[in-house]
C-alpha positions as CSV (number, residue, x, y, z in Angstrom):
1,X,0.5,9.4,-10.2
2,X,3.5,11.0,-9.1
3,X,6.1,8.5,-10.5
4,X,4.1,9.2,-14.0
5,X,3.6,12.8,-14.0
6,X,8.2,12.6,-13.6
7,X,8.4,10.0,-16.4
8,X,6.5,12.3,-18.6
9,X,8.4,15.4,-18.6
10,X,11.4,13.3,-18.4
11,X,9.9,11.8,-22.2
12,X,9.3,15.2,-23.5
13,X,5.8,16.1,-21.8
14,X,5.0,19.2,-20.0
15,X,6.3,21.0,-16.5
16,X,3.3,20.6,-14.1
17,X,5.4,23.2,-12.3
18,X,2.9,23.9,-9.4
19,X,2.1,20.0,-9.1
20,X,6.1,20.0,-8.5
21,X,6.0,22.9,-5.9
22,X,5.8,23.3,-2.2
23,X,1.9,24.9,-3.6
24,X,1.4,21.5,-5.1
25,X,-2.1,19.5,-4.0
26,X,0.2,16.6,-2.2
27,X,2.1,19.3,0.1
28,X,-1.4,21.7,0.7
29,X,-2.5,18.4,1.8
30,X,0.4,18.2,4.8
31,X,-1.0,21.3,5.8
32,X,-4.5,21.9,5.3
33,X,-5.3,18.5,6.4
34,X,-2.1,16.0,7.5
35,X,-0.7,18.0,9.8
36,X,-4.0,19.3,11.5
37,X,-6.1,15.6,11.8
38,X,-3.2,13.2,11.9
39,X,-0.5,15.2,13.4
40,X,-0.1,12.5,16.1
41,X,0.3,9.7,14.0
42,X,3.9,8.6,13.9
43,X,4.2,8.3,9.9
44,X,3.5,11.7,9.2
45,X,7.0,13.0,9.9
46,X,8.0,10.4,7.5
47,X,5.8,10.9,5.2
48,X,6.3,14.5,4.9
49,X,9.8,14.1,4.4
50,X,9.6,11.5,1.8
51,X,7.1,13.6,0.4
52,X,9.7,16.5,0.2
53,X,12.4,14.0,-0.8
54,X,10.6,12.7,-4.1
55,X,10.0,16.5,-4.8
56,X,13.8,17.7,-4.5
57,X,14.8,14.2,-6.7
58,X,12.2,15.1,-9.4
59,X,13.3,18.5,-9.9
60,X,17.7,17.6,-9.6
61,X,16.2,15.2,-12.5
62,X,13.9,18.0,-14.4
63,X,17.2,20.3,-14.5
64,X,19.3,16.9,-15.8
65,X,16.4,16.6,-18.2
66,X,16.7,20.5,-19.4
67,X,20.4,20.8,-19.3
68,X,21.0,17.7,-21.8
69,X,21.7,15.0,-19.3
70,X,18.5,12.9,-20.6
71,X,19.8,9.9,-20.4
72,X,21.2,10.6,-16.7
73,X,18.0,11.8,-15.9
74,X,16.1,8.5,-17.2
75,X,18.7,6.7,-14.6
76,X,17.2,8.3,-12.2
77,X,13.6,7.1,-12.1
78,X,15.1,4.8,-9.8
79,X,14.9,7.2,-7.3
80,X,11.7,8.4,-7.6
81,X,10.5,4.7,-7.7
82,X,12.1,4.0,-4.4
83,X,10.8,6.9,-2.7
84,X,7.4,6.6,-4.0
85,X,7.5,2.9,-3.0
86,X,8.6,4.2,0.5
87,X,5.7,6.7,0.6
88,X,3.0,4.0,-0.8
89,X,4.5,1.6,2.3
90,X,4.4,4.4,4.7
91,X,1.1,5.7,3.9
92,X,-0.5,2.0,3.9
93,X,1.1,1.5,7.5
94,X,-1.2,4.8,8.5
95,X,-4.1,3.8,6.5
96,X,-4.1,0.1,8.2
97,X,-3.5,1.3,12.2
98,X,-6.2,4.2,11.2
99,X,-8.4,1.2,9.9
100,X,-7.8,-0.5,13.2
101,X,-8.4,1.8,15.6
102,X,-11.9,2.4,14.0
103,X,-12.5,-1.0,14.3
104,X,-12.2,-1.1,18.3
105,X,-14.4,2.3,18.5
């Protein structure tokens, strides 16, 4: 969702702004419930910061997009697709050991 909620502003659709924001549901998430039920886990750091890197890369490419840069700012969907491949691995690596360890309880 996140890689195609960037493409679309990035191809003329609308500024989710708060989606995009530090008040957005993905980084309430972190802290209502990441950081208080799987604040152990070893991914979470990771996550987090990936989660905080895609943010920072969507909004260098929203200004790109604004200032007239548009084709600059296409170019850079490769960023966001790494990073959100890097989340998606990192957050199936939780899911599975999660998965796991509820199979032995």
């Amino acid at each position: 969702m996140f890689k195609s909620k960037v493409r679309s502003v990035l191809y003329g659709g609308a500024l989710d702004s708060v989606f995009f924001s530090d008040a957005g549901p993905i980084s309430n998430w972190f802290v209502q419930v990441g950081k208080v039920k799987y604040g152990n886990e070893p991914e979470l750091y990771s996550l987090q910061k990936t989660h905080n890197d895609l943010l920072s890369s969507a909004n260098q490419l929203f200004g790109l997009y604004r200032n007239g840069s548009i084709d600059q700012a296409h170019a850079g969907m490769k960023d966001i697709e790494k990073l959100s491949d890097r989340f998606q691995e990192l957050l199936s690596q939780v899911e599975k050991r999660l998965a796991l360890r509820a199979d032995i309880v």
